[in-house]
C-alpha positions, -999 to +999 in steps of 0.1 A: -071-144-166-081-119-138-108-090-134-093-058-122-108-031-109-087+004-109-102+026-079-085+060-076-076+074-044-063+114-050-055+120-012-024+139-001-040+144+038-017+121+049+015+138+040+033+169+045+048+170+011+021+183-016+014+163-052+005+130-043-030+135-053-021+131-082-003+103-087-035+084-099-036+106-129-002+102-138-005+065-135-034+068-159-016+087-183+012+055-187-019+035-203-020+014-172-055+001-183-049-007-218-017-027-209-035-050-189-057-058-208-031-067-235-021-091-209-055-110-212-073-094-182-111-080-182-100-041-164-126-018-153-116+015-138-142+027-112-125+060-114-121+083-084-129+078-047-140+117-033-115+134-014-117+166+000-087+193-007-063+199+022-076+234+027-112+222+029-108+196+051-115+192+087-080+198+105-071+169+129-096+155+148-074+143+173-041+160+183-010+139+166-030+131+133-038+158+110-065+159+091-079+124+107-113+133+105-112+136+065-084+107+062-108+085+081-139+095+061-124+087+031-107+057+039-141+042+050-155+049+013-121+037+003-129-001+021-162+002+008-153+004-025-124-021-019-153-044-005-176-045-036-149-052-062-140-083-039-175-094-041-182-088-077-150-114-081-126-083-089-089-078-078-087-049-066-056-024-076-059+006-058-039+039-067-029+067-046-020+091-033-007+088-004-003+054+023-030+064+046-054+051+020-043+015+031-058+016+062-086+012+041-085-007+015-069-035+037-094-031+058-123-034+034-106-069+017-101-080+052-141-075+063-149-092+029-126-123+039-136-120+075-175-128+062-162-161+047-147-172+080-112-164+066-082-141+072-059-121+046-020-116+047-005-086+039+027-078+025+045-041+036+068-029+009+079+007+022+112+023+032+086+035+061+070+013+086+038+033+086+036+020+125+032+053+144+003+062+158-009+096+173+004+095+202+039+086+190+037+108+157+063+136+158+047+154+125+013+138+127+009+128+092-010+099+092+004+087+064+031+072+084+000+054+106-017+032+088-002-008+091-001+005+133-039+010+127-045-021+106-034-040+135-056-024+161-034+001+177-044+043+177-071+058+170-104+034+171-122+050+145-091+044+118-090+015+131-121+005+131-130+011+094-136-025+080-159-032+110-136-053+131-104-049+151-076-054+140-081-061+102-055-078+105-029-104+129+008-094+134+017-133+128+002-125+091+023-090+083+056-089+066+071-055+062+097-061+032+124-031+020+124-010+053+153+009+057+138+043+076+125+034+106+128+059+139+130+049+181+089+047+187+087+025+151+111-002+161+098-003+199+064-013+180+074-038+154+093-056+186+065-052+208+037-062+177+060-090+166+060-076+132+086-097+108+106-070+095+125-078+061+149-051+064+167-041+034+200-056+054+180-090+047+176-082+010+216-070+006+221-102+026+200-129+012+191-116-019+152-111-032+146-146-037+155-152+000+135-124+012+101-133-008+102-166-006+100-157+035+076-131+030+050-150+008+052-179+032+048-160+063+016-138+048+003-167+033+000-193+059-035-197+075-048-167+054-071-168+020-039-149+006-020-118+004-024-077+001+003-059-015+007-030+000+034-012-024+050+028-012+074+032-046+098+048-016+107+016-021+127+017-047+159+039-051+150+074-062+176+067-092+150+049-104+122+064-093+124+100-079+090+113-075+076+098-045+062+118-014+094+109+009+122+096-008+150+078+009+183+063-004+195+030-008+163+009-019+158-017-043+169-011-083+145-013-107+151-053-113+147-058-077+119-044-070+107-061-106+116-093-088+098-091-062+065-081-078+073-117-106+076-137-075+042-125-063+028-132-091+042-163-093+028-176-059-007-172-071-022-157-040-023-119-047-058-107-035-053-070-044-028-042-048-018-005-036-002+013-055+012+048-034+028+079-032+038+089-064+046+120-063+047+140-099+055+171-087+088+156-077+092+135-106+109+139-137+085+136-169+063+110-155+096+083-151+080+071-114+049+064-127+060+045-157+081+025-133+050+021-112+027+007-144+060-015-147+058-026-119+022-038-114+025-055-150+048-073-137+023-085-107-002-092-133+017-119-145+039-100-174+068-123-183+106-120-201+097-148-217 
């Protein structure tokens, strides 16, 4: 079975909408940790990375990306920490809080990877594609930045967190579930060469079809994949407290399906888990679908 190591990330900089700090909590409180280790695995929760509160923190360094000064700061502790569980022969799972955190952990598994000689995949399952950057942000949330950074584009210093740039290749992404994309978005995942499973391709070809792409496309050439999980997602029928819910995503089996068939192929390197939203929610139900959710990726089975 597999070492896991929980790291918190209680950041709502990234977004507009308040209450995703606190979505690590409120995955907590489903006994996330407890059922996985009823699954066989060895889980040690390194708590909390430190983020500052919104009024606190240094407002946007840069004009188009609020609060990047902070978001960047943390995000660097973030890869740090993302780093160490790697080397100590940990999976990482990493809870947020909001999708900005990414562009750290990612970039942390990538610079671990990167001192073996080796690459990492990474798998985009958003209603978002999280591919502005400043200077094509309307709100300037970076929340909605941090795959474009990943890949080398923006700001430097965001960029720039796992030591390298880009963490990591375009030929190695695979955005899966996106149904919420605006004009500067779509210019850059056709100018990036992003593969972009829309959810047209799931309605179209099914999950099976859809993953089966995904896993091979992120998995080729690389030492395997990062799931990068936003439960915006999934419908808000199932699960209605997320930071920017959108409708039409995958039901609850779908996006159950998709998280068996990672599990399935063996390669998962680590996890996100963001922007649950409590506030929003109704008595915890998105973060019990989230603990759902990541059992599944553990390896939980029907049968």
């Amino acid at each position: 079975m597999t070492s896991i190591r929980i790291i918190g990330v209680p950041m709502d900089l990234g977004a507009s909408r308040r209450g995703v700090d606190m979505g690590p909590f409120a995955i907590r409180y489903t006994d996330l940790r407890a059922r996985l280790e009823r699954l066989g695995h060895t889980v040690e929760d390194a708590g909390n990375i430190a983020v500052p509160f919104r009024e606190d923190a240094e407002r946007g360094a840069q004009r188009g990306a609020r609060f990047l000064g902070a978001i960047t700061e943390v995000c660097a502790n973030v890869a740090t920490e993302t780093r160490s569980a790697l080397s100590a022969g940990a999976r990482p799972l990493v809870l947020g809080g909001d999708h900005s955190l990414s562009a750290g952990s990612i970039a942390g598994a990538s610079a671990h990877f990167a001192d073996r000689g080796e690459k990492i995949g990474v798998i985009w399952i958003d209603a978002h594609g999280d591919l502005h950057t400043p200077g094509s942000s309307r709100s300037g949330n970076v929340h909605g930045m941090p795959l474009a950074h990943l890949l080398g584009h923006g700001d430097q210093g965001l960029a720039g967190i796992g030591g390298k740039t880009p963490s990591v290749h375009a030929e190695h992404v695979v955005l899966v579930g996106t149904r919420d994309l605006d004009v500067p978005e779509r210019e850059h995942t056709a100018k990036w060469k992003l593969a972009t499973l829309t959810m047209r391709a799931l309605d179209e070809r099914g999950v099976r079809g859809v993953m089966d792409e995904a896993i091979a496309i992120a998995s080729k050439g690389t030492a395997g994949i990062w799931v990068s999980f936003d439960m915006d997602a999934v419908d808000p029928v199932a699960a209605p407290g997320v930071g920017t819910a959108v409708p039409g995503g995958m039901t609850y089996r779908e996006a159950h399906l998709v998280m068996e068939m990672l599990a399935d192929s063996g390669k998962i390197l680590g996890i996100d888990l963001v922007e649950v939203n409590p506030v929003l929610d109704e008595r915890n139900r998105t973060a019990e679908v989230a603990t759902a959710l990541l059992l599944s990726a553990f390896g939980q089975r029907i049968l």
